[in-house]
C-alpha positions as CSV (number, residue, x, y, z in Angstrom):
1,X,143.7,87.9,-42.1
2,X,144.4,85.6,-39.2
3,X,148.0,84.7,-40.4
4,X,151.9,86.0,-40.5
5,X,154.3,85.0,-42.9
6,X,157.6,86.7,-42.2
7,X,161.1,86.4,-44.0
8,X,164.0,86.7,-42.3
9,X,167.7,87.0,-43.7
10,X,170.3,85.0,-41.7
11,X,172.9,88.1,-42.1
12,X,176.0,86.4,-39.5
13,X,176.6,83.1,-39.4
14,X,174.2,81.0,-37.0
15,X,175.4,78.9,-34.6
16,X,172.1,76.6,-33.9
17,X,170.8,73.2,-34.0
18,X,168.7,70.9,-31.9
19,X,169.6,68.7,-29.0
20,X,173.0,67.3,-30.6
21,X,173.5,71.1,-31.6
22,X,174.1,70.3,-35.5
23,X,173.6,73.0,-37.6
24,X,172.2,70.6,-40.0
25,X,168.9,70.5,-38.6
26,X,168.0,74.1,-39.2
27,X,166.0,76.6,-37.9
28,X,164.1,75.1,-35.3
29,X,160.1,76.5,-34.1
30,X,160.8,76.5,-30.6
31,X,164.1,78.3,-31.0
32,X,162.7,80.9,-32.9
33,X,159.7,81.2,-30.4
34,X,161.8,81.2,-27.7
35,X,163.4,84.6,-29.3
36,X,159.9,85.8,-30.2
37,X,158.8,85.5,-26.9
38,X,162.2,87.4,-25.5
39,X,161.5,90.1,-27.5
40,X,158.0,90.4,-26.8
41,X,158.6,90.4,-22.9
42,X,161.4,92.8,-23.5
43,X,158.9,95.5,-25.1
44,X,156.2,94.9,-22.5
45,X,157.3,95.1,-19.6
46,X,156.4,99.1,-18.8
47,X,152.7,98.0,-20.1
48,X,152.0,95.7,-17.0
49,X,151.3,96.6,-13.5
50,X,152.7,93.7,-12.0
51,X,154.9,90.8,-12.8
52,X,151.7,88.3,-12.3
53,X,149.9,90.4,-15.2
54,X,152.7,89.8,-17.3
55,X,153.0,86.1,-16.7
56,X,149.4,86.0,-17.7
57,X,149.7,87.7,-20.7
58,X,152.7,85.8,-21.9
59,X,150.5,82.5,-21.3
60,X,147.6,83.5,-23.0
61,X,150.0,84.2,-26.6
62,X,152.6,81.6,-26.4
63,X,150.8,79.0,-24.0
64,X,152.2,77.3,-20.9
65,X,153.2,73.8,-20.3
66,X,151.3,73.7,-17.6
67,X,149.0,75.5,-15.3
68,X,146.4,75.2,-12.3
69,X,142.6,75.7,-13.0
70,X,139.9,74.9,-10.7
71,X,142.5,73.1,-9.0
72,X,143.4,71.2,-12.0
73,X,146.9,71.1,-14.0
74,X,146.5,71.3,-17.6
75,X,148.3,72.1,-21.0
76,X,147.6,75.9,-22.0
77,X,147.5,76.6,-25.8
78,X,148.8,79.7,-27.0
79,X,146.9,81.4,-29.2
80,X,148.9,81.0,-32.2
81,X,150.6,78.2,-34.3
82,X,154.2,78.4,-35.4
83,X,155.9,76.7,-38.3
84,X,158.9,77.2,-40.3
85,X,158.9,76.7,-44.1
86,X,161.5,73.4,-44.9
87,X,165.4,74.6,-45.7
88,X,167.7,73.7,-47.7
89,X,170.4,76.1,-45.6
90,X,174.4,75.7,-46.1
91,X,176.3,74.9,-43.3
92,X,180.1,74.9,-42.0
93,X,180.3,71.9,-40.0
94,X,183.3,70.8,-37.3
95,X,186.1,71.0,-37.8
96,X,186.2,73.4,-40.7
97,X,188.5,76.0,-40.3
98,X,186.0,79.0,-41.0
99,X,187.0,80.6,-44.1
100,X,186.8,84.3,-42.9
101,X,186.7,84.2,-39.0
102,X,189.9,82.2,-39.2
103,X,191.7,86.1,-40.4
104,X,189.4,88.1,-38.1
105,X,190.7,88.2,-33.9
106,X,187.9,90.5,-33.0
107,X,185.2,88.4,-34.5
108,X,186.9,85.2,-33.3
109,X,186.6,87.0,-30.0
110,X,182.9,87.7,-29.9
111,X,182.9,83.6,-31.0
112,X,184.3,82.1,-28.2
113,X,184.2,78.9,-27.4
114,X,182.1,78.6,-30.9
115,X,185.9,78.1,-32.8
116,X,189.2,78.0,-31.9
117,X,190.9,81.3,-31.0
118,X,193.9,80.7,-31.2
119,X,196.4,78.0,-33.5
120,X,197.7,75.6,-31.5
121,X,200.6,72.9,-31.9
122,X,199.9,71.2,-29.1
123,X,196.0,70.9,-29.6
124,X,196.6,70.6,-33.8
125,X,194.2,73.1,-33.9
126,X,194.2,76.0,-36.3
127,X,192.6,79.9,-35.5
128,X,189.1,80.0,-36.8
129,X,188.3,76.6,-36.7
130,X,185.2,75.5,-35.0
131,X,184.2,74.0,-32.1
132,X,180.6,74.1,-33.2
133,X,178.9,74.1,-36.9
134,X,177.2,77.2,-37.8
135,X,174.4,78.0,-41.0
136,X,176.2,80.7,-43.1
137,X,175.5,84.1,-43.7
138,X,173.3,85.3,-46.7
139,X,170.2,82.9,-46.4
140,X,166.7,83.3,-45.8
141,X,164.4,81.5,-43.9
142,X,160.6,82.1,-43.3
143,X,158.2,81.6,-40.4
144,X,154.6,81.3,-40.5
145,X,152.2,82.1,-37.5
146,X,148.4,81.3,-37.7
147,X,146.2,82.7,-35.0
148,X,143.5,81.2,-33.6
149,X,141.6,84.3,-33.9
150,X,142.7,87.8,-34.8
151,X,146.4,88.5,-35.1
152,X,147.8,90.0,-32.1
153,X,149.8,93.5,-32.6
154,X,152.0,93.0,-29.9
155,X,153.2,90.0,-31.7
156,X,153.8,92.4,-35.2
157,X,155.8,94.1,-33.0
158,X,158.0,91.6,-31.4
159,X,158.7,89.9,-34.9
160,X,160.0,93.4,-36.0
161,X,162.1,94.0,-33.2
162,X,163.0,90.6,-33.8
163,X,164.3,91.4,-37.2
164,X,165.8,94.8,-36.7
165,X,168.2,94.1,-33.5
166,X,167.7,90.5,-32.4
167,X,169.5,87.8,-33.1
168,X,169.5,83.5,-33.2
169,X,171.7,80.7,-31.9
170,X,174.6,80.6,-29.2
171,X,176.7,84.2,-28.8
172,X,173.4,85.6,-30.0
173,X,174.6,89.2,-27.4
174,X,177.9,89.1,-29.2
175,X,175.9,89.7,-32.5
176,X,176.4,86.0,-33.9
177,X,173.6,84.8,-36.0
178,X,172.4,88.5,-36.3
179,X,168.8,89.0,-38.5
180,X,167.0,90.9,-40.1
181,X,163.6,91.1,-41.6
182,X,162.7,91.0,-45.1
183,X,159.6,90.6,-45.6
184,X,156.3,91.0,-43.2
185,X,152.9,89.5,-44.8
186,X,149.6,89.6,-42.8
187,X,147.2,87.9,-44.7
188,X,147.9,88.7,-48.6
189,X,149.0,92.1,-47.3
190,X,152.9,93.1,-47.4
191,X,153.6,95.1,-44.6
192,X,157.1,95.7,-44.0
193,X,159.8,97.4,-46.3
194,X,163.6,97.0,-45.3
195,X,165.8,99.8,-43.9
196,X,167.7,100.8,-46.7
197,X,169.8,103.7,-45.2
198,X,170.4,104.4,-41.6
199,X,167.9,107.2,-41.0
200,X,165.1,104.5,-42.3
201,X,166.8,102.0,-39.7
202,X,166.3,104.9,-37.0
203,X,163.0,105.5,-38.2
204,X,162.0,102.3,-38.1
205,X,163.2,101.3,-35.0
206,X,161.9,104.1,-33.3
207,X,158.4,103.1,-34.2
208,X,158.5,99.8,-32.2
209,X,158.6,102.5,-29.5
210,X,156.1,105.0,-30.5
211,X,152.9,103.8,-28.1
212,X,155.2,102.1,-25.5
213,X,155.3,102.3,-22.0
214,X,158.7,102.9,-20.7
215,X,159.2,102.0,-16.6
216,X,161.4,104.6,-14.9
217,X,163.2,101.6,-12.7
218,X,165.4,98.9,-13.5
219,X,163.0,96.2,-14.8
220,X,163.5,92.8,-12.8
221,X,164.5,90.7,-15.9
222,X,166.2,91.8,-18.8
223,X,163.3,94.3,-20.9
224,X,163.4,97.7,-22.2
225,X,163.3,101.2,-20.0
226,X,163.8,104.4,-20.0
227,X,167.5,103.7,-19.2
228,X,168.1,101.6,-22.0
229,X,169.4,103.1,-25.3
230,X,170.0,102.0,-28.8
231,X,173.2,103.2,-30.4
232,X,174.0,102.7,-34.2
233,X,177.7,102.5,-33.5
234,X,179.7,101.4,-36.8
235,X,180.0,100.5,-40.4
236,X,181.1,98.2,-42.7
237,X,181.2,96.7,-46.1
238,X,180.3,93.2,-44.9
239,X,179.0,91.4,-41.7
240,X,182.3,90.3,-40.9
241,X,184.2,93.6,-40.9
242,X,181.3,94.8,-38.6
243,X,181.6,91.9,-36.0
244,X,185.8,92.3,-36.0
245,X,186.0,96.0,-35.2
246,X,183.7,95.8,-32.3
247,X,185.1,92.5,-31.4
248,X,188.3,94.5,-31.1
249,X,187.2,97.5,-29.8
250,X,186.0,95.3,-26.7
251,X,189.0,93.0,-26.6
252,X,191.1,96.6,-26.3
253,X,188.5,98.1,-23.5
254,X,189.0,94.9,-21.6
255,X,191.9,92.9,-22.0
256,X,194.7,93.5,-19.9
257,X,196.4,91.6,-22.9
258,X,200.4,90.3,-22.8
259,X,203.8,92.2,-22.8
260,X,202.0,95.5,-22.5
261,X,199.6,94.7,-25.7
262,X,196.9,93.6,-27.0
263,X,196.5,92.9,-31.0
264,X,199.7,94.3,-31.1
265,X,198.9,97.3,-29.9
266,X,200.2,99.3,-26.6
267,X,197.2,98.3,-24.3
268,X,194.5,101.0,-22.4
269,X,195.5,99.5,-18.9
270,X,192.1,100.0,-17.2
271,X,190.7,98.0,-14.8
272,X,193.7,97.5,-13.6
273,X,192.3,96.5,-9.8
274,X,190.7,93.6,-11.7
275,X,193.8,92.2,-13.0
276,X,195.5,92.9,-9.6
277,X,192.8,91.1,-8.5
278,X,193.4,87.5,-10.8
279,X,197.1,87.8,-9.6
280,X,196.1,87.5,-5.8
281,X,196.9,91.1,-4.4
282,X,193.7,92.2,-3.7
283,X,191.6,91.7,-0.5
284,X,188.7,88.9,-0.2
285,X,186.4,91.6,0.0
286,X,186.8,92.4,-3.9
287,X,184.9,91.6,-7.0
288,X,185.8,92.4,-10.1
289,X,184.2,95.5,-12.0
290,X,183.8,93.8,-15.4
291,X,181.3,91.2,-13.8
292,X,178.2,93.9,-15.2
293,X,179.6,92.4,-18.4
294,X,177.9,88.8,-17.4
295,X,178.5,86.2,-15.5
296,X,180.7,84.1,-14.9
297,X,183.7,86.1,-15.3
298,X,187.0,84.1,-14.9
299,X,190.1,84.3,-15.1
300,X,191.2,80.4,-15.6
301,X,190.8,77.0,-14.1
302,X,191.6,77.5,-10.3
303,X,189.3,77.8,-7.9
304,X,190.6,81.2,-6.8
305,X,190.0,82.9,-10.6
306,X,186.2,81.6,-10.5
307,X,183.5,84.5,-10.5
308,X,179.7,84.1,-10.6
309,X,176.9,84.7,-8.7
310,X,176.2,83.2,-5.3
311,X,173.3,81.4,-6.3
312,X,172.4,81.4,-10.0
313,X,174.9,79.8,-12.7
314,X,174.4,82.5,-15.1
315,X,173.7,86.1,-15.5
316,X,173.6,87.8,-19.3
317,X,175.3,90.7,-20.2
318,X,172.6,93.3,-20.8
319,X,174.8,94.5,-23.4
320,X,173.7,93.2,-27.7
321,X,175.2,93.5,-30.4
322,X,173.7,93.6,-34.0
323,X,174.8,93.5,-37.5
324,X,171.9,94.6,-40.0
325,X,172.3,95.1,-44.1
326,X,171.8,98.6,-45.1
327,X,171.6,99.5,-48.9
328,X,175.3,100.1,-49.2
329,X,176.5,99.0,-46.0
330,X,176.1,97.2,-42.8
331,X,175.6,99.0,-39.4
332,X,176.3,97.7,-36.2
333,X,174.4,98.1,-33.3
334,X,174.5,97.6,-29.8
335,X,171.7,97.4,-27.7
336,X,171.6,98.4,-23.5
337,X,169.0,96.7,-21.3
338,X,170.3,97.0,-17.9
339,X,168.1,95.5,-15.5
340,X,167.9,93.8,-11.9
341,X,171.2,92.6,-11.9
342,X,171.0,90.0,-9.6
343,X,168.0,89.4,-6.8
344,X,168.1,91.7,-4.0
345,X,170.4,90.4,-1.3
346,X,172.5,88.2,-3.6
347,X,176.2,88.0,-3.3
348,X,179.0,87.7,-5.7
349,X,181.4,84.5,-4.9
350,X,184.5,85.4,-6.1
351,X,187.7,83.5,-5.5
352,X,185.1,81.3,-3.7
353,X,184.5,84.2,-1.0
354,X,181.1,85.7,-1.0
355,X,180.5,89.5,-1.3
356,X,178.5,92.1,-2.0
357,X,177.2,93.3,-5.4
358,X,178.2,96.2,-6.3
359,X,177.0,97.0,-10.1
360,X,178.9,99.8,-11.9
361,X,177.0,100.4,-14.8
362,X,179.0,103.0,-16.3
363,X,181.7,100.4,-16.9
364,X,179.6,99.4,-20.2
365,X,178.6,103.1,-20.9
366,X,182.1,104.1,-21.1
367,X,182.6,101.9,-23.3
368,X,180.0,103.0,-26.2
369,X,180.9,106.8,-25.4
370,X,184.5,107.2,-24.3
371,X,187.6,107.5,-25.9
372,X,190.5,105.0,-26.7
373,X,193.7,104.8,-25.4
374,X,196.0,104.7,-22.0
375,X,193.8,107.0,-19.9
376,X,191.5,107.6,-22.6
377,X,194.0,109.8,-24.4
378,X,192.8,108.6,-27.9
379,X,190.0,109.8,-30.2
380,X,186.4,108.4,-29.4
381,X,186.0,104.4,-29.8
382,X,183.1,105.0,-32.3
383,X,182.9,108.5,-33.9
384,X,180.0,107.6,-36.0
385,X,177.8,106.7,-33.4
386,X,174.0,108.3,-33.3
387,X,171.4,107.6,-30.9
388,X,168.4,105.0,-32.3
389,X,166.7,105.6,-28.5
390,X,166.2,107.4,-26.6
């Protein structure tokens, strides 16, 4: 009863590989524990009293290269071993042009950088062709923990939540090598049966949650609280439909687009200081409002159109997306962790001028609950949305 064999279905395609980022090489232990041990920070950070406790906790299940005892540096173990079964997983490899992605702009969207956007003459490049190879859609995988002693719950947990709204490889936030779990053993025990319909995904995703501590303040790194929420959003009758429409419904929100559109479609004209801003008629004392989608946040090449933090290269958005099979469908779900922003003091550089942070939140909230449209004029950007948490 010391070991966990878990199945996982590869439900988006994966963008992942090792150091020469070939998809050919698989699903790799350390990337998976690397999203194990996300998940598991993510769900425990309201059990800890302090950020030291944490840290030890952490340690003591997935080790630590190194630490000091007694005044000594050494290696500390985790207490579990991780392997992944051998795969004989399909691939798309450069410079394919992706059979469905290249007739999908929202899901070429949430992709970029992953495949080409756009068809270009000048580049001989066609929409949809990639940049990067990716393992397809509709393959399993399975991953096999043995403990050194008892199997840890917290860990049953994390693989879950793993498996119900996490996701592998780069754009893994944009819903991009979503996954979801199919099988759970513990020993010669099954312990996990599938969502089938969405009240069984509700159900079961609100069970990750049922002992939990939830912290009333903004954690300091990216981990649940009792501002975060979990919104089953949309549908669709395959992973790609699912990734397009919410592609699109965030190209729309955001885009400022050309010739008054975007998709072909009159454009919602908001953030309309932050395009002012790109075009220079704004004051140096600005920062644009979409930065709480991540960072950086440019708008081209020049120096002036560079946005980031002052001091760190990268900041997440605290915004996921999922895509997760369903009997007769496939939901999509997005998932909001705000946290710590930034460190306390530190400044937004934008234009190459440093100023102060100032986070508005709601900018992603409107988003999943407001309407469509020039001045939000239009019907509600997802009708079918219900609340997974709180």
């Amino acid at each position: 009863m010391n070991t966990i064999k878990a199945t996982y279905r590869i439900v988006t395609p994966m963008f992942i590989g090792g150091v020469d980022q070939k998809a050919s090489d698989g699903v790799r232990p350390p990337s998976f524990k690397g999203a194990l041990r996300f998940w598991w920070r993510a769900l425990n950070w309201g059990k800890y009293e302090s950020m030291a406790d944490l840290h030890k906790a952490e340690a003591d299940l997935f080790g630590i290269a190194a630490k000091i005892v007694n005044d000594q540096q050494v290696v500390g173990q985790g207490a579990f071993l991780l392997s992944i079964a051998k795969q004989q997983l399909s691939t798309t490899d450069v410079p394919a042009v992706h059979p469905i992605f290249c007739h999908k702009d929202g899901a070429r969207y949430l992709g970029f950088g992953l495949m080409e956007a756009f068809s270009s003459r000048q580049k001989n490049t066609m929409a949809g062709q990639l940049t990067r190879g990716c393992i397809n859609e509709q393959q399993q995988f399975t991953v096999s923990l043995r403990f050194r002693k008892e199997v840890d719950p917290g860990i049953v947990l994390a693989l879950k939540a793993l498996g119900l709204m996490g996701s592998l490889g780069s754009r893994s936030r944009h819903g991009m090598g979503s996954l979801s779990l199919e099988s759970l053993r513990i020993g010669d025990d099954e312990q996990w049966t599938p969502p089938s319909t969405i009240d069984d995904y509700i159900l079961q995703t609100q069970a990750l949650f049922s002992e939990a501590r939830l912290a009333d303040d903004l954690p300091p790194y990216t981990a649940f609280c009792k501002r975060s929420r979990i919104d089953l959003i949309q549908s669709g009758n395959n992973p790609f439909d699912v990734l397009d429409s919410f592609g699109r419904s965030m190209l729309m929100y955001r885009s400022w687009g050309k010739g008054g559109k975007v998709l072909g479609q009159p454009r919602e004209e908001r953030f309309r200081e932050d395009h002012d801003w790109s075009k220079g008629l704004m004051n140096n004392g600005f920062h644009p409002k979409r930065i709480v989608f991540g960072l950086p946040h440019n708008y081209g090449k020049a120096d002036r159109l560079q946005v980031a933090a002052e001091r760190h290269k990268r900041r997440s958005s605290p915004l996921f997306f999922h895509v997760h099979p369903l009997k007769n469908t496939f939901a999509g779900i997005a998932i909001y962790l705000p946290s710590d922003f930034l460190p306390a003091g530190e400044k937004i550089k934008a234009g190459g001028v440093n100023v102060d942070a100032k986070i508005e939140w709601s900018v992603i909230t409107d988003f999943l609950d407001g309407r469509s449209g020039k001045g939000s004029t239009g019907d509600y950007r997802f009708p079918a949305k219900k609340a997974v948490l709180p």
